[in-house]
C-alpha positions as CSV (number, residue, x, y, z in Angstrom):
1,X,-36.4,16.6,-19.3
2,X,-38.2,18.7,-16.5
3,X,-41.7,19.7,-16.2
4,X,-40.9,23.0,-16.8
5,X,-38.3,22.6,-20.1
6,X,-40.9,20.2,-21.4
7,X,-43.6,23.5,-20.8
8,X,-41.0,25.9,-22.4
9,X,-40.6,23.8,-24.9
10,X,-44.7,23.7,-25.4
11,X,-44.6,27.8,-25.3
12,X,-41.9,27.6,-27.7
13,X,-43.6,25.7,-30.6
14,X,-47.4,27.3,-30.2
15,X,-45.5,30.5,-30.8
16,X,-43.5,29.0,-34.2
17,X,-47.3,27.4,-34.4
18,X,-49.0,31.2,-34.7
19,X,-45.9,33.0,-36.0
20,X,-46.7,30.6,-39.2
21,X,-50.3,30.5,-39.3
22,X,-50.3,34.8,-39.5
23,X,-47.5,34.3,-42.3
24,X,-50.1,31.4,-44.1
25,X,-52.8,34.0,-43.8
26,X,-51.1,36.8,-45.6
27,X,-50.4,34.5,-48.1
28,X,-53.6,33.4,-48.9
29,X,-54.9,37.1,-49.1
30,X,-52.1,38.0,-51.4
31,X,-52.8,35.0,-53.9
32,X,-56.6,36.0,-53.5
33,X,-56.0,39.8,-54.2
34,X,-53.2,39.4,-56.8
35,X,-54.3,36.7,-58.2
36,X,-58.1,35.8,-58.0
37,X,-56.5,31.9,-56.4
38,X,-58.3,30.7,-53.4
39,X,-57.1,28.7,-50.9
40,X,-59.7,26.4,-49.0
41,X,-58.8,23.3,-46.6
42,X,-61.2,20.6,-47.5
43,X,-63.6,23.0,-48.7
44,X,-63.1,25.5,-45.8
45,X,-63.1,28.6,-46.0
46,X,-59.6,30.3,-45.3
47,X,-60.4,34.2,-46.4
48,X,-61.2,36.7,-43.3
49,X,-60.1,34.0,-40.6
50,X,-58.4,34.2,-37.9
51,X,-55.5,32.7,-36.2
52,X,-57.6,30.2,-34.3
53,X,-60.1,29.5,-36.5
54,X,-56.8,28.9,-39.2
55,X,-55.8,26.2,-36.7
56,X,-58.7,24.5,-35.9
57,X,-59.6,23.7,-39.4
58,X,-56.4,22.0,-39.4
59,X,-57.7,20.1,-36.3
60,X,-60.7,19.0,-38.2
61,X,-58.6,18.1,-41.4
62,X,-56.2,16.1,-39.6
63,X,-59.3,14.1,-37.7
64,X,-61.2,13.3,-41.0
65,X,-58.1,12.2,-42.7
66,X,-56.5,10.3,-39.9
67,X,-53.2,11.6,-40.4
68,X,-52.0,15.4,-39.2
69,X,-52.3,18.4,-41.7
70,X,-49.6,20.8,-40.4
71,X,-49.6,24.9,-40.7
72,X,-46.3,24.5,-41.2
73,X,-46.7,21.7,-44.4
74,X,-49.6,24.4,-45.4
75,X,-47.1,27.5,-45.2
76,X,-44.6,25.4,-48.2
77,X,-47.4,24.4,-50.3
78,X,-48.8,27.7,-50.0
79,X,-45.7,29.3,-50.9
80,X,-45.2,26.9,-54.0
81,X,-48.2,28.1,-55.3
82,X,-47.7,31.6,-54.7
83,X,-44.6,31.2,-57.0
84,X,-46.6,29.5,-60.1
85,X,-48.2,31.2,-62.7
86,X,-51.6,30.2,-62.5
87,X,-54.8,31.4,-63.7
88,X,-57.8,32.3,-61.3
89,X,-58.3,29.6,-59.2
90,X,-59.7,27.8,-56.2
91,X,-57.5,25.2,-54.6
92,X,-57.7,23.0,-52.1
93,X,-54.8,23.2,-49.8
94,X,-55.7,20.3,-47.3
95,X,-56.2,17.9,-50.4
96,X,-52.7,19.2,-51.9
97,X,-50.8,18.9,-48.4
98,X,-52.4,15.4,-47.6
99,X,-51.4,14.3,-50.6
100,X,-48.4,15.6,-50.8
101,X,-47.1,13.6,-47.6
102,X,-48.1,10.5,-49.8
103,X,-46.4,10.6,-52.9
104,X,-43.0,12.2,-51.0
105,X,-41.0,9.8,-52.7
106,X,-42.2,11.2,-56.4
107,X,-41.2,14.4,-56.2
108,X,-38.3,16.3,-54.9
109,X,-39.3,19.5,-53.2
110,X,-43.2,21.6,-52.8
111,X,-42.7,23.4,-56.0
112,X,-42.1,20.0,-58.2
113,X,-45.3,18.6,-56.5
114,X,-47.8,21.6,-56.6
115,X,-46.4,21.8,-60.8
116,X,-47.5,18.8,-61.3
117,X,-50.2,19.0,-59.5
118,X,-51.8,21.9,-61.5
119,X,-50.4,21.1,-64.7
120,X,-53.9,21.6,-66.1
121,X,-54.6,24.8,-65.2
122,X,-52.5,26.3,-68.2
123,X,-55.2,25.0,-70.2
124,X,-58.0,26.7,-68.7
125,X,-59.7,29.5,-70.5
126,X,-59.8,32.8,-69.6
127,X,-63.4,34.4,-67.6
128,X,-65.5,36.9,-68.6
129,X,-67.0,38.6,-65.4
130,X,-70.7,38.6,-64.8
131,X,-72.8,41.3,-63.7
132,X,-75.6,40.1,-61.2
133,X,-78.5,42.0,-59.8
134,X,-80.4,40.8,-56.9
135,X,-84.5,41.2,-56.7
136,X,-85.1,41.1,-53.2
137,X,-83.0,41.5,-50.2
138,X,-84.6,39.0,-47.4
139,X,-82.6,36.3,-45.7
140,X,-81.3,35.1,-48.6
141,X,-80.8,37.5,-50.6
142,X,-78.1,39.5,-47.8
143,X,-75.9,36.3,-47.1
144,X,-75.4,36.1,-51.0
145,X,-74.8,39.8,-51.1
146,X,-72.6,39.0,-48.3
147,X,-70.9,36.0,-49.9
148,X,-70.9,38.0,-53.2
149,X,-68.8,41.0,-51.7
150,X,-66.6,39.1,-49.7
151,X,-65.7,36.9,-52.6
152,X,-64.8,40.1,-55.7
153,X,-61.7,40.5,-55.5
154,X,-60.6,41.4,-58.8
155,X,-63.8,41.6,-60.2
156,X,-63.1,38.1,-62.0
157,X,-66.3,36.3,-61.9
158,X,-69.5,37.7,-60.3
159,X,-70.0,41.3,-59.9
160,X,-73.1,42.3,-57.8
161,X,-74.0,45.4,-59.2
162,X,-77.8,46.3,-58.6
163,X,-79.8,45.3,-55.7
164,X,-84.0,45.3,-56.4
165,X,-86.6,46.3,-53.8
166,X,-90.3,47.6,-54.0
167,X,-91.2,50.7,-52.4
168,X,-89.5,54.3,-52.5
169,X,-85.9,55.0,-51.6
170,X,-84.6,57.3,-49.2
171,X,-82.1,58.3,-46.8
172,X,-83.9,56.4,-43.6
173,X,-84.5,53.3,-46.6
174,X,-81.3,53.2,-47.5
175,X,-79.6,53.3,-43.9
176,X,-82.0,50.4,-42.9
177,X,-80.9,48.5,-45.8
178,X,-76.9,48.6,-44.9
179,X,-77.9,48.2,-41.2
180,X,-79.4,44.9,-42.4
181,X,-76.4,43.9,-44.6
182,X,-73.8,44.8,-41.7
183,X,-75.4,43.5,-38.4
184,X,-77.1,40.3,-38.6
185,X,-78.8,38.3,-35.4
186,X,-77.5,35.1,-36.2
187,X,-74.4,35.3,-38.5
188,X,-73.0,38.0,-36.6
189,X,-71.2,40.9,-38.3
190,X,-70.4,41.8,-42.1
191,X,-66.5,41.5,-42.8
192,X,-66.3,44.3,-45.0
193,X,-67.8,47.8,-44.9
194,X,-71.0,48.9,-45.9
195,X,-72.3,52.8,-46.4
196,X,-74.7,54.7,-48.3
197,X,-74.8,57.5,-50.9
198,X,-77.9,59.1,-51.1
199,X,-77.5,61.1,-54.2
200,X,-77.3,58.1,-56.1
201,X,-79.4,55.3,-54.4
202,X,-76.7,53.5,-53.9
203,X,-74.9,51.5,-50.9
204,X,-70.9,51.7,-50.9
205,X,-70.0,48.1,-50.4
206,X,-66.6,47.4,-49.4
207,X,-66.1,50.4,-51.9
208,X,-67.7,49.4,-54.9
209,X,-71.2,51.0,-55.6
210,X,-74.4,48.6,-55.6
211,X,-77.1,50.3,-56.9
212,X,-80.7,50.2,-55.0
213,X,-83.6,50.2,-57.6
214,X,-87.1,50.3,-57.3
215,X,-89.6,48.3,-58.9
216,X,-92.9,47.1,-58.1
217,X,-92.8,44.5,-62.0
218,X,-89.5,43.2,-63.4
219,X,-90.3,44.0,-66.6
220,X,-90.1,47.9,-65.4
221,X,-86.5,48.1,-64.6
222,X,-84.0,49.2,-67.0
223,X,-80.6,47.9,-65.9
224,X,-78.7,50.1,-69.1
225,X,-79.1,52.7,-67.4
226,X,-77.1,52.0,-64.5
227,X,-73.9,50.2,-67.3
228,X,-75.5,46.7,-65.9
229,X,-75.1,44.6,-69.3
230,X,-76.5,40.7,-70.0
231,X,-77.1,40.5,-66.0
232,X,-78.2,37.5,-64.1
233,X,-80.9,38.0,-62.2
234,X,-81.3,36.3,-58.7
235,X,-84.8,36.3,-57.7
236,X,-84.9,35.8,-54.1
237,X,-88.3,37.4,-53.2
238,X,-90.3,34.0,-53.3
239,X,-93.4,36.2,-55.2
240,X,-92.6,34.7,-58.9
241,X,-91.8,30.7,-59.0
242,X,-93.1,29.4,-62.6
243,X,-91.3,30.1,-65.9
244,X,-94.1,32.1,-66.9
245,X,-93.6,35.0,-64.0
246,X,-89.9,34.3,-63.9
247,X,-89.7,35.1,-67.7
248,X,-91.0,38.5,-67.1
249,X,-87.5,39.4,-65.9
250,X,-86.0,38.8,-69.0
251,X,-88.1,41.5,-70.6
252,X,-86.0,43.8,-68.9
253,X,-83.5,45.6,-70.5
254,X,-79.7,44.3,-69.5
255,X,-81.2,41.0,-67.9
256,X,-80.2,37.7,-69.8
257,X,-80.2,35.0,-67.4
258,X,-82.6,34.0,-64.2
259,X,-81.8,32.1,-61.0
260,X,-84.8,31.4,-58.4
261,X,-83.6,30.5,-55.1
262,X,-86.8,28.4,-54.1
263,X,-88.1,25.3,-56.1
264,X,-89.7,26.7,-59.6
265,X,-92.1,25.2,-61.6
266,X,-91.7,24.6,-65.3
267,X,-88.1,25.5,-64.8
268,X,-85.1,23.0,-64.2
269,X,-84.7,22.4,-60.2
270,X,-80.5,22.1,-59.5
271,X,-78.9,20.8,-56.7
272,X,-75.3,22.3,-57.9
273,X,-72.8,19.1,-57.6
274,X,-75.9,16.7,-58.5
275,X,-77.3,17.5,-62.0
276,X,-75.9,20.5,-62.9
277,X,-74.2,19.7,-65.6
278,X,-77.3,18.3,-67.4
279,X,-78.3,21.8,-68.1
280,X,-76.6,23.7,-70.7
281,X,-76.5,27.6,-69.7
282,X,-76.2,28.9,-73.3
283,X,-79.3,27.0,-74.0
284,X,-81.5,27.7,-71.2
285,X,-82.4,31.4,-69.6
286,X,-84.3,30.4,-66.3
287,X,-82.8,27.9,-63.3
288,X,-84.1,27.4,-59.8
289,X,-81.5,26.2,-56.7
290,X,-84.4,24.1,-55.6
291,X,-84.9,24.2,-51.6
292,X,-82.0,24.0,-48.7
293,X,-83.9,21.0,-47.6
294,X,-83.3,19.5,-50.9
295,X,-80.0,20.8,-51.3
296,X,-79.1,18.9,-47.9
297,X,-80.4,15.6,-48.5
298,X,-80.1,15.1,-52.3
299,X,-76.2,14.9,-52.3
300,X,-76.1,12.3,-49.5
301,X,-78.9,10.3,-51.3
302,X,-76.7,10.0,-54.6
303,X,-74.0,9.0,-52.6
304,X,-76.1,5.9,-51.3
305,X,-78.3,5.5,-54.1
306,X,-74.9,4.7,-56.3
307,X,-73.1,2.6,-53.5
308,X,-75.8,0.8,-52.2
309,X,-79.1,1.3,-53.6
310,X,-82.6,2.5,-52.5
311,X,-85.7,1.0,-52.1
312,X,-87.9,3.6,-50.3
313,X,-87.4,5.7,-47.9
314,X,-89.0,8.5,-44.9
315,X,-87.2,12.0,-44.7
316,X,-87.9,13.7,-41.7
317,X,-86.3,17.4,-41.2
318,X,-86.3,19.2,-38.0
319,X,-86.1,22.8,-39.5
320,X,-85.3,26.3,-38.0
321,X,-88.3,28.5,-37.8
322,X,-88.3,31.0,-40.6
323,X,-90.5,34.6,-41.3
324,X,-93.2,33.0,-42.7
325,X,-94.2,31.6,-39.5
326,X,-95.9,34.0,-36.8
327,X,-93.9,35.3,-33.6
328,X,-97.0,35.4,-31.5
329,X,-100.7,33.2,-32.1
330,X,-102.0,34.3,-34.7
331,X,-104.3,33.6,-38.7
332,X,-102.1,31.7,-41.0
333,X,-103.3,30.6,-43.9
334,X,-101.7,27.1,-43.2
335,X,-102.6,24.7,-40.2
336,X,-100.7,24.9,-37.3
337,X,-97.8,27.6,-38.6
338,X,-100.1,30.6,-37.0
339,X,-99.1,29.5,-33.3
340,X,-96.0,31.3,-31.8
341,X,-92.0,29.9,-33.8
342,X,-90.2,30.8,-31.4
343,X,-92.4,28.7,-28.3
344,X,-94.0,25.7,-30.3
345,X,-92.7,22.5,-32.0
346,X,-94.2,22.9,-35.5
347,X,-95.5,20.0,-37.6
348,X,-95.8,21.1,-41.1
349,X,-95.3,20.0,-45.1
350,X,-92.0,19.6,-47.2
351,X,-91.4,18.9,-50.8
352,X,-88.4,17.8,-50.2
353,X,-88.8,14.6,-50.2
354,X,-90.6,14.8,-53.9
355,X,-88.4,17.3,-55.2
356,X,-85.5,15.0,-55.3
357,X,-86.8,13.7,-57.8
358,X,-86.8,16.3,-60.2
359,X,-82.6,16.2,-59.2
360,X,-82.1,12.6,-59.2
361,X,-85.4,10.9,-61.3
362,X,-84.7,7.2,-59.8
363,X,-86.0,8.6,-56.4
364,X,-89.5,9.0,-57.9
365,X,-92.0,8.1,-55.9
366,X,-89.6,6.4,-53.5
367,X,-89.7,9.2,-50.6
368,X,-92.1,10.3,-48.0
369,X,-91.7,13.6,-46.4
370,X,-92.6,15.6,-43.6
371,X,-90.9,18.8,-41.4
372,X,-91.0,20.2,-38.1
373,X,-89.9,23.7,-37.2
374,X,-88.2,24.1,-34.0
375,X,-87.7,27.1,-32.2
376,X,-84.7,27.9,-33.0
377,X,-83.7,30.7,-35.7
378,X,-81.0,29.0,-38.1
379,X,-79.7,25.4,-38.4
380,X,-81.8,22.6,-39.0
381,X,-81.6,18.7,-39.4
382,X,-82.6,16.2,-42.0
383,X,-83.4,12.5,-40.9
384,X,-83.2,9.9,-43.8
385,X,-84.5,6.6,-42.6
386,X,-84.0,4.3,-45.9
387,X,-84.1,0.7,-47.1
388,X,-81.1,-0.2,-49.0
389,X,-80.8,-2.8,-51.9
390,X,-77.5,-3.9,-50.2
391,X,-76.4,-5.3,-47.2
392,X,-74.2,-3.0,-45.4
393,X,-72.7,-1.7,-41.8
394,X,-72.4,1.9,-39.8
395,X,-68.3,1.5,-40.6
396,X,-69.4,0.8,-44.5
397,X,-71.9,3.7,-44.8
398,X,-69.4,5.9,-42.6
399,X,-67.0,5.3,-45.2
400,X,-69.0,5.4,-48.1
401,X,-69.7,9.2,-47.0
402,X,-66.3,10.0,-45.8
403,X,-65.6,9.0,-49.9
404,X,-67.9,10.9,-51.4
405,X,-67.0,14.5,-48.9
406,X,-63.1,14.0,-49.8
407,X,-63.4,13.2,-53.5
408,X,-65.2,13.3,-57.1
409,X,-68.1,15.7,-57.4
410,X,-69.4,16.3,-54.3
411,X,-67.1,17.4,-51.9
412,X,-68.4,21.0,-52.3
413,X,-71.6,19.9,-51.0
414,X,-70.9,17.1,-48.4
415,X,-69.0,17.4,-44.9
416,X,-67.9,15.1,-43.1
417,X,-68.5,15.7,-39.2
418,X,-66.3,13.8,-36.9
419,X,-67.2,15.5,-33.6
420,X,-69.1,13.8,-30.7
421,X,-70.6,17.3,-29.3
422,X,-72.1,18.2,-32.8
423,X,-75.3,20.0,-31.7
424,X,-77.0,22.8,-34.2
425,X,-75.6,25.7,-33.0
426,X,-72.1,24.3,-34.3
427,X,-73.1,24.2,-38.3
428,X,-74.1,27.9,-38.5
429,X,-72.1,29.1,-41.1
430,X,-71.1,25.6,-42.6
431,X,-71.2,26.8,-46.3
432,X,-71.6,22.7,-47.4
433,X,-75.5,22.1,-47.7
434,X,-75.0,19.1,-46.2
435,X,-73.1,18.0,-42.9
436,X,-72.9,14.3,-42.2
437,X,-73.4,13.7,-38.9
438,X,-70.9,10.2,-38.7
439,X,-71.2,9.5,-35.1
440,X,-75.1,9.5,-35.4
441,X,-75.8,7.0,-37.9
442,X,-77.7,3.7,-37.5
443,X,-77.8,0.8,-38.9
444,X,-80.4,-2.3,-38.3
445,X,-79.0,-5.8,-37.4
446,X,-79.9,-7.2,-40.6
447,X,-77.8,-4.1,-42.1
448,X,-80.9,-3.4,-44.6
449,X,-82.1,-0.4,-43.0
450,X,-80.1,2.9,-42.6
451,X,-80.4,6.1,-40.3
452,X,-78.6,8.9,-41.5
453,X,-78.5,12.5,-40.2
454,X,-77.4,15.7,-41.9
455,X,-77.5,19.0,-40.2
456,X,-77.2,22.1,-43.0
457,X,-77.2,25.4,-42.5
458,X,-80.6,26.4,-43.7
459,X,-79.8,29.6,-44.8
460,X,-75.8,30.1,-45.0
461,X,-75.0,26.5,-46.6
462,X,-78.1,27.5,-49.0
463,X,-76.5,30.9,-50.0
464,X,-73.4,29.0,-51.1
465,X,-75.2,26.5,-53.2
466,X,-76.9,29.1,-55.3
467,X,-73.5,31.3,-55.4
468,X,-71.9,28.2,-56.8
469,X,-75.1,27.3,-59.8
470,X,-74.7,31.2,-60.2
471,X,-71.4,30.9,-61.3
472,X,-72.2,28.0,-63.9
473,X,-75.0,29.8,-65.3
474,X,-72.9,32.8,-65.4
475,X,-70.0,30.3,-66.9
476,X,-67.1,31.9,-64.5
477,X,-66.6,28.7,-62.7
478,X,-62.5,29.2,-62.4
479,X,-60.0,26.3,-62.1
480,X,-60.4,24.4,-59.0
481,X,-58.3,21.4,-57.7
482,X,-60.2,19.2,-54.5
């Protein structure tokens, strides 16, 4: 064959190559807007992405699993599912298509396979949607506004309804507050559409009215009045962390359930995928998310703590700058965070370290703790340099992690990162709280002594984690399959 038949014959696959990918993303839009099923690929998000980005991820799968995922294997199981009757669901289609390639011999086409495969989703009961307010609109609260709206569809599980701020409400407020939500410095642009009606305090997001309330006390907000019914509250304004002032939302008519998204005191701290499920939601009213620090390091340290043990241990994060930091010299009331983020290497506290605890109790008193904010605005890195109970190697940890990020309870919080390049511009957007950094890792000669490092997404990969405990509280958790 000739250079040039072997080049057409290149041109002629990356075409079929595209030609499938487009027909794999109209699919997973249609089983996401008919049917409340999403598709991910080893936890990837596959809603609003492009043909490249579509392609890539099967890049990645194929890397982490050592054997190629192909659009084209995706496109069948895809359309298998399509074809079932299934209840809202999220799916993973990189698991279902790796797997599928290994028990070939068991079934006898896609649709046998992806049956049996889901079998148990007949079983699963059917959701009662959630209305959610949010108090506060900073960082946080507009990615999970974001991740909120992108994520209705049919209305099935969490329905953001009211949006709390302090201060009065006008035209020029409300246009700030949808310029905020559309354009944003480091995540880039909103994928819906966001606009404002006036008459009614309101912002039009992606169609659906959000209502913008005042309030300068919970307790003065009466969400009845706007059809908002046994609403969970997110408190993302960081002025009210014990139960005490976090109880005062509940005197509020329509509110019946709060989430904190910063460590709380007297209330239970969860890392969602570590001790969730130790916390009943019809018997308890107020849950923190903890900190993203926490949320990154405390799924890698159950992951070690159960395969090889800890003795003690240092965690070290090198963390983005954020707002409570000053942009030029000036008073803080904390040493050393009044000198300019975005021009000074920043050495500062972190709970993290002791906060795992209140998560996973056999790391009391086992951690030390400090950070360091970079200047840099989003991404940040946690360095766990721990003793281990067991003997053990960089392949043995490497594969302990890889695991733990494919299967059993945590793949929704750890990724597995494969690339040589990694550098922290690359995990902004990661919605895992956790990236594994597997190329980084060392271990000491006597194989006692680990260094592990886990980039996270400060903020986005932090958004996700307390979307995913909202929808526990909220008890709209669908059917998923990794």
């Amino acid at each position: 064959m000739s250079f040039n038949q072997g080049y057409e014959r290149e041109l002629a696959f990356q075409a079929n190559r595209r030609r499938a990918t487009v027909e794999f993303i109209n699919i997973v839009s249609d089983l996401w807007y008919d049917k409340s099923i999403e598709l991910v690929l080893f936890r990837n998000q596959l809603l609003n992405r492009n043909v490249s980005d579509i392609l890539n991820l099967h890049e990645y799968a194929g890397e982490v699993v050592q054997k190629p995922i192909s659009i084209f294997d995706s496109v069948e199981i895809a359309k298998a599912i399509q074809d079932l009757k299934l209840p809202p669901a999220k799916l993973d289609i990189g698991k279902l298509t790796y797997e599928f390639h290994l028990e070939d011999q068991k079934h006898s086409n896609a649709m046998a396979f992806v049956s049996d495969k889901l079998k148990d989703a007949k079983d699963y009961t059917k959701l009662i949607p959630k209305d959610v307010v949010l108090y506060g609109f900073g960082r946080i609260g507009r990615l999970v506004a974001r991740e909120l709206m992108n994520r209705t569809g049919k209305g099935n599980q969490l329905r953001l309804r009211a949006i709390v701020t302090r201060g009065k409400i006008d035209k020029t407020i409300l246009e700030k507050r949808a310029s905020l939500l559309k354009n944003d410095s480091v995540h880039g642009d909103f994928s819906g559409t966001v606009a404002i009606d006036e008459k009614n305090s309101a912002l039009i997001i992606n169609g659906t009215t959000v209502h913008i309330i005042s309030a300068n006390q919970p307790e003065d907000v009466d969400y009845t009045k706007y059809g908002i019914e046994d609403a969970l509250i997110i408190d993302n304004t960081g002025a009210f962390r014990d139960k005490e002032a976090l109880s005062r939302h509940l005197k509020s008519k329509g509110a019946s359930r709060v989430l904190l998204t910063a460590p709380g005191k007297g209330v239970p701290n969860i890392v969602h995928g570590v001790n969730h499920k130790e916390y009943n939601p019809d018997e308890i009213e107020i849950f923190s998310a903890a900190s993203c620090t926490t949320n990154a390091i405390t799924p890698v340290l159950k992951a070690i703590q159960d395969s090889l043990g800890v003795e003690k241990g240092h965690l070290e994060t090198i963390h983005a700058y954020t707002n409570d930091q000053n942009l030029v010299d000036n008073m803080h009331s904390k040493y050393r965070r009044g000198r300019a983020a975005a021009l000074n290497m920043v050495i500062t506290e972190t709970g993290a370290g002791n906060a795992v605890a209140k998560a996973l109790p056999v790391f009391e008193g086992k951690l030390t703790s400090n950070a360091i904010r970079v200047p840099v605005p989003n991404g940040s890195l946690a360095i766990l340099n721990l003793e281990v109970q067991k003997k053990t190697s960089i392949e043995k940890v490497n594969a302990i992690l890889k695991k733990y990020a494919l299967e059993g309870d945590l793949v929704e919080q750890i990724k597995y990162a494969v690339d040589n390049e990694l550098v922290s511009s690359d995990i902004v957007g990661s919605n895992a709280p956790a990236i594994y950094d597997s190329k980084a890792t060392i271990v000491s000669k006597d194989g006692k002594s680990i260094v592990l490092y886990i980039w996270y997404d400060n903020e986005y990969g932090y958004s996700h984690q307390v979307v995913r405990l909202a929808k526990y509280v909220a008890k709209v958790r669908r059917y998923t399959y990794y």
